[in-house]
N, CA and C atoms as an extended XYZ file, in Angstrom:
396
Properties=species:S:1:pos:R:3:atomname:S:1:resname:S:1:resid:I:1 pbc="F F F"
N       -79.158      207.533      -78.790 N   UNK     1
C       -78.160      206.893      -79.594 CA  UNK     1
C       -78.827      206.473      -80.911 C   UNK     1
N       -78.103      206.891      -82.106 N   UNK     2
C       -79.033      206.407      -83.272 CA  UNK     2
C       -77.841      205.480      -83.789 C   UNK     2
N       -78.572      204.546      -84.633 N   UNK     3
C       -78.436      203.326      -85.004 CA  UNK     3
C       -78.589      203.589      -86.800 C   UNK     3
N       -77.112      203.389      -87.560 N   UNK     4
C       -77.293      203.321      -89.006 CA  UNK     4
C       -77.852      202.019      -89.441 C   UNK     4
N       -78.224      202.072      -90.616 N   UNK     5
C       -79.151      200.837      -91.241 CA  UNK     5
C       -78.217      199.109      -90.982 C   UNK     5
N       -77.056      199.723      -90.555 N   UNK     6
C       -76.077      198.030      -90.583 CA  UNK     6
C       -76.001      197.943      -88.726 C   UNK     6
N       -77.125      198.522      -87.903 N   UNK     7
C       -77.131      197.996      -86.601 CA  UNK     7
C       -75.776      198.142      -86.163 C   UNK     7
N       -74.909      199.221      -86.373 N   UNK     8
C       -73.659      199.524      -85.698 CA  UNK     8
C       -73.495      200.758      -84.811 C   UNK     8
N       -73.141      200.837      -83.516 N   UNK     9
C       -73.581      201.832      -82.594 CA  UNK     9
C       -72.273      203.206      -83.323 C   UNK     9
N       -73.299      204.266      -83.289 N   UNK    10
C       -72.294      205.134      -83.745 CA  UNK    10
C       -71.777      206.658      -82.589 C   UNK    10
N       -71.927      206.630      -81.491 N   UNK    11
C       -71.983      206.842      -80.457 CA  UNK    11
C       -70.680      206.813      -79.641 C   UNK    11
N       -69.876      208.111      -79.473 N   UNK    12
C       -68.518      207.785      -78.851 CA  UNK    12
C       -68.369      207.176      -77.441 C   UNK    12
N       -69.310      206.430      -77.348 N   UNK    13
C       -69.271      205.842      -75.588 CA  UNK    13
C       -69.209      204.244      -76.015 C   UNK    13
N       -68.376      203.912      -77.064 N   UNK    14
C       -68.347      202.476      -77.292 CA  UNK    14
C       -67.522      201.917      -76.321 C   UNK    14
N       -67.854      200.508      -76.258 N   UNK    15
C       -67.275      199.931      -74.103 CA  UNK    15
C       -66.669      198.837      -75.320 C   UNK    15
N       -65.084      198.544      -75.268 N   UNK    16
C       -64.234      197.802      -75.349 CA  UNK    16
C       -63.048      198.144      -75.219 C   UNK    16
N       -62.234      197.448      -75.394 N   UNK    17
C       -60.488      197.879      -76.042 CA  UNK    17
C       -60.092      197.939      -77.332 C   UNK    17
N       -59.546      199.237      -77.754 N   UNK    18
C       -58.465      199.681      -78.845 CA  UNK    18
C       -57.041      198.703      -79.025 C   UNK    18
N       -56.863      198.577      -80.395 N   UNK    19
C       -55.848      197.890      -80.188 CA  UNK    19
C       -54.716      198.245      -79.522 C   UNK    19
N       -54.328      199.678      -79.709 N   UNK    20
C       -53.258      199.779      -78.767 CA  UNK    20
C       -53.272      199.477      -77.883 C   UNK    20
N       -54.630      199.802      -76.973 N   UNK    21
C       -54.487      199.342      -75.444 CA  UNK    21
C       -54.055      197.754      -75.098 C   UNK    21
N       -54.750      197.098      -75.757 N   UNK    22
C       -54.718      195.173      -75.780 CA  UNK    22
C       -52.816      195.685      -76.041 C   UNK    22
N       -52.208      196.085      -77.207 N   UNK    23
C       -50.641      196.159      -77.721 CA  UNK    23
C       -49.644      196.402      -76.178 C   UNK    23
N       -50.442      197.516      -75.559 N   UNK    24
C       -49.553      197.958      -74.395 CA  UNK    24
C       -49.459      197.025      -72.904 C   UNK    24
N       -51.003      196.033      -72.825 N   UNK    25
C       -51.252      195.540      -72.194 CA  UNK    25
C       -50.396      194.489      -72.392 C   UNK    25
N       -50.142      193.427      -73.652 N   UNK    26
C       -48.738      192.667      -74.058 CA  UNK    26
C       -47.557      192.918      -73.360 C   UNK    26
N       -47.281      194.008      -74.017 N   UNK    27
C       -46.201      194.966      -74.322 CA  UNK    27
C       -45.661      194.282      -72.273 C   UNK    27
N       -46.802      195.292      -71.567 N   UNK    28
C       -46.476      195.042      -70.220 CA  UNK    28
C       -46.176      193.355      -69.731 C   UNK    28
N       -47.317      192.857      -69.850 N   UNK    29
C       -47.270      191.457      -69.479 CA  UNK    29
C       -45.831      190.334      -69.899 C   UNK    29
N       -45.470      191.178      -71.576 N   UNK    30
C       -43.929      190.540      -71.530 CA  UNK    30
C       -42.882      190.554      -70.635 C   UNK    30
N       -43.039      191.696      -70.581 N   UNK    31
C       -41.840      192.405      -69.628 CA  UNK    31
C       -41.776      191.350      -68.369 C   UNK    31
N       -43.216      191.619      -67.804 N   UNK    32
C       -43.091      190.939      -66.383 CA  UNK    32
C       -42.896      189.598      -66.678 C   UNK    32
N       -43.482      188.650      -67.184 N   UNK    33
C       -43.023      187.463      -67.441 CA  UNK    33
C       -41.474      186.609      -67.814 C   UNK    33
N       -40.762      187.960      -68.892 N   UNK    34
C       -39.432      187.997      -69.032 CA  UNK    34
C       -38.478      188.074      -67.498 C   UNK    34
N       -39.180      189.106      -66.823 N   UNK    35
C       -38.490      189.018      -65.330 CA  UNK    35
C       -38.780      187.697      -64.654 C   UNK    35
N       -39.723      187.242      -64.752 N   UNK    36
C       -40.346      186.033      -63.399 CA  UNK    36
C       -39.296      185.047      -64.453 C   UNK    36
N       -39.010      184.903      -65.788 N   UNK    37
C       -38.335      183.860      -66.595 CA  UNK    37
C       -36.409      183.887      -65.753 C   UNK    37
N       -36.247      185.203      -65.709 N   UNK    38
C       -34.741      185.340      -65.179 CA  UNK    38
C       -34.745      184.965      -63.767 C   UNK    38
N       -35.927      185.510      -63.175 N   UNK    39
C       -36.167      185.112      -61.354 CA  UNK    39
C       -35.743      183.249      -61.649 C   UNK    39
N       -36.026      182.849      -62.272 N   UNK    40
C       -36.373      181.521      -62.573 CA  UNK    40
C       -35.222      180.545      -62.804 C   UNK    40
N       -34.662      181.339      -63.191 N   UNK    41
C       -33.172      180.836      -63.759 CA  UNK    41
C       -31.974      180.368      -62.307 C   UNK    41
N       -32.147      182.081      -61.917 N   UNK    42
C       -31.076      182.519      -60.800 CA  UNK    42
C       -31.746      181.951      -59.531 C   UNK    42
N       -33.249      181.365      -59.382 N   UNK    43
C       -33.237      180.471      -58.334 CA  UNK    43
C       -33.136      178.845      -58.322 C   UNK    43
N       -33.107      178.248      -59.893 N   UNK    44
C       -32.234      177.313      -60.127 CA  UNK    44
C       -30.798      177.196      -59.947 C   UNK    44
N       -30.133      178.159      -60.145 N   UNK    45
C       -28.756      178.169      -59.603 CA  UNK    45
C       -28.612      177.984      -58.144 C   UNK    45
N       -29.250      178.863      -57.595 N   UNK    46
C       -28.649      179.212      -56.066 CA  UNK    46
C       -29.461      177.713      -55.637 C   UNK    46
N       -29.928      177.051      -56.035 N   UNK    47
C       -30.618      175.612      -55.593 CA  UNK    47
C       -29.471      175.148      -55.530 C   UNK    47
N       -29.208      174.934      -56.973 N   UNK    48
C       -27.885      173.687      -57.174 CA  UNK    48
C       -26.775      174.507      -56.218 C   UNK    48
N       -26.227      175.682      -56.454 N   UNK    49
C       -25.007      176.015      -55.216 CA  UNK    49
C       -25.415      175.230      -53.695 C   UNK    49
N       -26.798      175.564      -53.541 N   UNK    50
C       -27.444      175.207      -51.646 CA  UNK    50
C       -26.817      173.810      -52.267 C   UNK    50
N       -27.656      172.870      -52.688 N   UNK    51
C       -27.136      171.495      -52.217 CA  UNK    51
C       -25.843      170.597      -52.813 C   UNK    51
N       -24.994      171.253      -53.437 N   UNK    52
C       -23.126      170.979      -53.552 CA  UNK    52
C       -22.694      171.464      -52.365 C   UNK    52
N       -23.116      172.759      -51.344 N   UNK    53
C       -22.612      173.420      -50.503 CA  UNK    53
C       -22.908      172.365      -48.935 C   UNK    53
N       -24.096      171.865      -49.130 N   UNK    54
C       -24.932      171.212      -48.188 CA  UNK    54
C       -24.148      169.915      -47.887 C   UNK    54
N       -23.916      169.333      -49.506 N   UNK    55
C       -23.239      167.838      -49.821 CA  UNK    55
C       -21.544      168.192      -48.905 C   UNK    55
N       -21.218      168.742      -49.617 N   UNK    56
C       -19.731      169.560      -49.113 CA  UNK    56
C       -19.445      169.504      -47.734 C   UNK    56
N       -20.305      170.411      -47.185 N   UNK    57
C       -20.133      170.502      -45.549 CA  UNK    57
C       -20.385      168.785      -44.948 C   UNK    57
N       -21.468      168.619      -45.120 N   UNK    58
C       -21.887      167.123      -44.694 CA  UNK    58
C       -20.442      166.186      -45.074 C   UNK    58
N       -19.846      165.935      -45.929 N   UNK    59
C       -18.534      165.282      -46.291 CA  UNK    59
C       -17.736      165.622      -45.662 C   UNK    59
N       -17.412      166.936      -45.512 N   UNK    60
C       -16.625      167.366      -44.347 CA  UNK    60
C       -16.611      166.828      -43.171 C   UNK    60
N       -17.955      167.061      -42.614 N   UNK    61
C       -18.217      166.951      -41.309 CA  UNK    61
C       -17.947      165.012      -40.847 C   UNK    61
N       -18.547      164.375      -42.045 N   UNK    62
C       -18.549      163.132      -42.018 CA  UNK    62
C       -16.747      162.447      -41.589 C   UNK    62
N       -15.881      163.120      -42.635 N   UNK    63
C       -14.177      162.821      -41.968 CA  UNK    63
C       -14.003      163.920      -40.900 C   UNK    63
N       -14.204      164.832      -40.743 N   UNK    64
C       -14.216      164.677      -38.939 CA  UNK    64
C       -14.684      164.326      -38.051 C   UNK    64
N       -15.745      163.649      -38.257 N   UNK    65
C       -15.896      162.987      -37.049 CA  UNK    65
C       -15.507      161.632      -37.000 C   UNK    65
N       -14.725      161.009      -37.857 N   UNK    66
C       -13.813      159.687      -38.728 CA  UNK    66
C       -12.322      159.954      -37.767 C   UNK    66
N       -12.060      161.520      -38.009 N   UNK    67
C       -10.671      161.535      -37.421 CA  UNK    67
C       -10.831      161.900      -36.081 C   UNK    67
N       -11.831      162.190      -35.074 N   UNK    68
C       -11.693      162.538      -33.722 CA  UNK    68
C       -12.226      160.937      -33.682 C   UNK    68
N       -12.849      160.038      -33.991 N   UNK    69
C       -12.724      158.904      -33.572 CA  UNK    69
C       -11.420      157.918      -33.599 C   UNK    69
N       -10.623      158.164      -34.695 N   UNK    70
C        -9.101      157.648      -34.760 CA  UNK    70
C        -8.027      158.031      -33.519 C   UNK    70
N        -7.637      156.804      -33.284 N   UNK    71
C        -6.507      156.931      -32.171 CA  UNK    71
C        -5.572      158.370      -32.271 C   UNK    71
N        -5.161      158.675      -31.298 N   UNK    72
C        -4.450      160.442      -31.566 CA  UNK    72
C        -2.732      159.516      -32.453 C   UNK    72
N        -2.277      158.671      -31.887 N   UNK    73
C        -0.900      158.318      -32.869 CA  UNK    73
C        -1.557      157.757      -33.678 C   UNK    73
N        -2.623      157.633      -34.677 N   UNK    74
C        -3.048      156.876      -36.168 CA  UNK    74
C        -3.196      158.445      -36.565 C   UNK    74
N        -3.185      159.799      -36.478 N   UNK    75
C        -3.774      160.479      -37.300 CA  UNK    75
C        -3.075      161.015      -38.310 C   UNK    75
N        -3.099      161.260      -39.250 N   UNK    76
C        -2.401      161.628      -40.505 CA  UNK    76
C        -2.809      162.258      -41.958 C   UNK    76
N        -2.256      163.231      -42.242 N   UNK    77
C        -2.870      164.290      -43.421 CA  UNK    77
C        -3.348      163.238      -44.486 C   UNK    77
N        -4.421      163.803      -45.348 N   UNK    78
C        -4.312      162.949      -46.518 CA  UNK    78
C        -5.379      163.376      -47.286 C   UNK    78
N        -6.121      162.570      -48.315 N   UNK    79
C        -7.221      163.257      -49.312 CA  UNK    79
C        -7.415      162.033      -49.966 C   UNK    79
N        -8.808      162.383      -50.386 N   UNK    80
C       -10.046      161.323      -51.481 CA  UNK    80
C       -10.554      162.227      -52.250 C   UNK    80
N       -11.316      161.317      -53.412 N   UNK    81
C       -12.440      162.255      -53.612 CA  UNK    81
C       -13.759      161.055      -53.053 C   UNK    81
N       -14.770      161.547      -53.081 N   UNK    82
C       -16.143      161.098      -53.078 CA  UNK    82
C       -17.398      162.094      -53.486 C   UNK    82
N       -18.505      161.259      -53.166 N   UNK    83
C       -19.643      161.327      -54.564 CA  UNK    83
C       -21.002      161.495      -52.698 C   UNK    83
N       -22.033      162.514      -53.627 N   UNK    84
C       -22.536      162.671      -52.470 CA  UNK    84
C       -22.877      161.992      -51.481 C   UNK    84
N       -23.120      160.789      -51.892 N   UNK    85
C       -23.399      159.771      -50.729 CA  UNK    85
C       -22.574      158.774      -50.130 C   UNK    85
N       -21.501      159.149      -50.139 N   UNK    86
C       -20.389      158.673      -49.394 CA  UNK    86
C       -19.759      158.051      -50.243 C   UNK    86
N       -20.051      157.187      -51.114 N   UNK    87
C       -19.180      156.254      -51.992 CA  UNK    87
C       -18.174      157.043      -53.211 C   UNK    87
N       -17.473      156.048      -53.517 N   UNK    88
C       -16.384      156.764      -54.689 CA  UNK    88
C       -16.683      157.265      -55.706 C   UNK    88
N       -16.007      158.643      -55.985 N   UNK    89
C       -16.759      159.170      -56.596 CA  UNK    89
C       -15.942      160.688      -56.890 C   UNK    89
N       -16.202      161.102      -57.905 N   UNK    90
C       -15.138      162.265      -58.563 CA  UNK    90
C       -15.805      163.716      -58.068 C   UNK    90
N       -17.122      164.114      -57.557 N   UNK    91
C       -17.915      165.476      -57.708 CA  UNK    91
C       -16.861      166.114      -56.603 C   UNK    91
N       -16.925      165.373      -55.346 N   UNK    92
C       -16.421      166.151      -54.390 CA  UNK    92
C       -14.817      165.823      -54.110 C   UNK    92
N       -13.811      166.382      -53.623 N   UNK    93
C       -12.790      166.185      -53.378 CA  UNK    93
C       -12.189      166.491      -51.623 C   UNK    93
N       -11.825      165.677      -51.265 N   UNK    94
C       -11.666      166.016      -49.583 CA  UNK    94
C       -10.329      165.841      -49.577 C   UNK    94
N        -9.557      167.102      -48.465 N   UNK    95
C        -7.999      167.398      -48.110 CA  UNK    95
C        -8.221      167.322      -46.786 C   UNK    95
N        -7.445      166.545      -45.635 N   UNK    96
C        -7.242      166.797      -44.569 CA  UNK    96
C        -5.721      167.040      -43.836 C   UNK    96
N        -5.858      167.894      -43.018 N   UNK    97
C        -4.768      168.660      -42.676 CA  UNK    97
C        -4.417      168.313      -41.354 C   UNK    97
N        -3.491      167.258      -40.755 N   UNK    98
C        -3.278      167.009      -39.237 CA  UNK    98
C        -1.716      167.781      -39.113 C   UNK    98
N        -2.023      168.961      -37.874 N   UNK    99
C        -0.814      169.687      -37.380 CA  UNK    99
C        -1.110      169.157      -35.927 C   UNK    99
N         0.109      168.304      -35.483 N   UNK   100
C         0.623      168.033      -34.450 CA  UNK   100
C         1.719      168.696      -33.812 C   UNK   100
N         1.432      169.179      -31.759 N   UNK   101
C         2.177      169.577      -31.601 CA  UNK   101
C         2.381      169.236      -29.950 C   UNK   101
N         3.097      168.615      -29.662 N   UNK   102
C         2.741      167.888      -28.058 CA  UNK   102
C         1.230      166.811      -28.435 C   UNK   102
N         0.744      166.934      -27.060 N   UNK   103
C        -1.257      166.359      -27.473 CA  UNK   103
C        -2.092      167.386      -27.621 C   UNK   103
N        -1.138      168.063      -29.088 N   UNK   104
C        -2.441      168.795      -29.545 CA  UNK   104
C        -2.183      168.946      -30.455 C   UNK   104
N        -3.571      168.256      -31.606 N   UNK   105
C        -3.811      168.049      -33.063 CA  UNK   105
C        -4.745      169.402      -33.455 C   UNK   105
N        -4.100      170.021      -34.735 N   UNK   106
C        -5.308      170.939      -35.542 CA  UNK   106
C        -5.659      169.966      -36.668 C   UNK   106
N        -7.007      169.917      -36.521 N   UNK   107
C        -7.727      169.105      -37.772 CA  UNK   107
C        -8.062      170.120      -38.906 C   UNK   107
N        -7.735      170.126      -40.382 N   UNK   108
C        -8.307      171.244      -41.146 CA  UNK   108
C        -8.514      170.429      -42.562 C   UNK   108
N       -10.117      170.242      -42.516 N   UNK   109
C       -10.733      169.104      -43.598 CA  UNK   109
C       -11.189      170.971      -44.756 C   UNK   109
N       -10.788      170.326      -45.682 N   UNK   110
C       -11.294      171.244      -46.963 CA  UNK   110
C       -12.366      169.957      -47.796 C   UNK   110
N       -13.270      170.712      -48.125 N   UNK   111
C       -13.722      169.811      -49.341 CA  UNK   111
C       -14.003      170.703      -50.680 C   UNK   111
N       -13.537      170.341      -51.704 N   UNK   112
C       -13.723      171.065      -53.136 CA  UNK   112
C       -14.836      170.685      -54.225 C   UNK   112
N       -15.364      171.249      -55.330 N   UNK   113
C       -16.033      170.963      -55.838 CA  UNK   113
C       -16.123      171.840      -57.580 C   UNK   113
N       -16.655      171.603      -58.330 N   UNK   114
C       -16.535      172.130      -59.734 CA  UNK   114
C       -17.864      172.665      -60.044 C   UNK   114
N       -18.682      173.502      -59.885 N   UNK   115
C       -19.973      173.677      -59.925 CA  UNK   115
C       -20.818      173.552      -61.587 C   UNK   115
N       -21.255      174.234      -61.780 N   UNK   116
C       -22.121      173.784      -62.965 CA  UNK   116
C       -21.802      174.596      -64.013 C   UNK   116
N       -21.466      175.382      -63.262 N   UNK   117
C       -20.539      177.016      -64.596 CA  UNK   117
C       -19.680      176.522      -64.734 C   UNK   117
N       -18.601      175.857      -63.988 N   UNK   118
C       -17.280      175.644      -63.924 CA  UNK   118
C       -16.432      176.426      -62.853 C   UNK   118
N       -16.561      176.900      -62.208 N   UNK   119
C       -16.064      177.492      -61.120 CA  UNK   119
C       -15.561      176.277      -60.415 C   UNK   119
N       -14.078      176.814      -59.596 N   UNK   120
C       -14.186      175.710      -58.073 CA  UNK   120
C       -14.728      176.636      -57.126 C   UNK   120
N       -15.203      175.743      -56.203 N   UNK   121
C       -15.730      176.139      -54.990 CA  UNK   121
C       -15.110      174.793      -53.648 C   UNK   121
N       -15.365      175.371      -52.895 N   UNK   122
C       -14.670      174.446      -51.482 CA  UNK   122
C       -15.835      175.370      -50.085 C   UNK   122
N       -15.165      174.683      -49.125 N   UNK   123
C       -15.608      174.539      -47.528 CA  UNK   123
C       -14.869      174.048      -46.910 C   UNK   123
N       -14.648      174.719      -45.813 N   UNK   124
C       -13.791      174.071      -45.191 CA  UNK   124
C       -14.565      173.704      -43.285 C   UNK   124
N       -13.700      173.254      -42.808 N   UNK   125
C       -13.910      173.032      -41.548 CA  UNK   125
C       -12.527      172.371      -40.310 C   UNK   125
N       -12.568      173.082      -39.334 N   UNK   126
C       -11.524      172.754      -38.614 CA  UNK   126
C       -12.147      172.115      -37.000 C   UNK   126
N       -11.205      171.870      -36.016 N   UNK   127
C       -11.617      171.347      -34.660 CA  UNK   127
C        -9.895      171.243      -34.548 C   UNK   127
N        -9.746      171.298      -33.125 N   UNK   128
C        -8.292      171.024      -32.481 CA  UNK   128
C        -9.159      169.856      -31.758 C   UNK   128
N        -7.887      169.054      -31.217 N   UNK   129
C        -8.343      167.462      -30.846 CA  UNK   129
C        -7.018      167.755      -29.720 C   UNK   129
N        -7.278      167.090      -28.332 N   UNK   130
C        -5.929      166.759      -27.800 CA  UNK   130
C        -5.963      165.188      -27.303 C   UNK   130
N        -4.542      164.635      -26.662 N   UNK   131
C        -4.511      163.439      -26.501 CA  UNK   131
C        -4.662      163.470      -25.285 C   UNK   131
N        -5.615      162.877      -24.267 N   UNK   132
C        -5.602      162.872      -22.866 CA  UNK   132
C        -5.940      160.925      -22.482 C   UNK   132
């Protein structure tokens, strides 16, 4: 290997990277990062859907087991809203549905909700109850 007077190797076996290569190596690394940025997004969403969906059911579940504890002649259709932790509150909205027929009640609790896009969304849940 000879060496010009400014100590610069002139020798086609020089060991680094070209700029293009470093350009393409970017080039790539955007890309993937741009994906893991959208991965990122759409598993913030499906978070917030899991726990409105979670809150929802649990509210549900909470007035039915309110109305299989109520006397079978106290039961009666009706609706609230409430807030995830039981108290008053506008996020969630609860409908309950009593079909009586002899001693036998269909319970059908809906609960609704407005998500973060703006969509409604709901859940529902049912149980038949009889009077013995």
């Amino acid at each position: 290997m000879k060496k010009n007077p400014d100590n610069l190797c002139t020798s086609k076996s020089q060991k680094g990277f070209t700029l293009l290569e470093v350009l393409v190596a970017l080039v790539i690394l955007s890309v993937g990062l741009l994906g893991m940025a959208s991965l990122t997004a759409s598993v913030i969403r499906t978070n917030s859907f899991s726990d409105d969906l979670t809150a929802a059911t649990a509210l549900g579940q909470d007035k039915l087991e309110e109305l299989i504890n109520t006397s079978f002649t106290s039961l009666a259709s009706g609706n609230d809203t409430v807030s995830a932790d039981g108290s008053a509150g506008t996020k969630y909205s609860r409908t309950w549905t009593i079909t009586t027929v002899g001693t036998r009640a269909d319970i059908v609790i809906a609960v609704g909700w407005t998500d973060d896009s703006g969509n409604a969304k709901s859940v529902s849940t049912s149980t038949v109850r009889t009077d013995f």
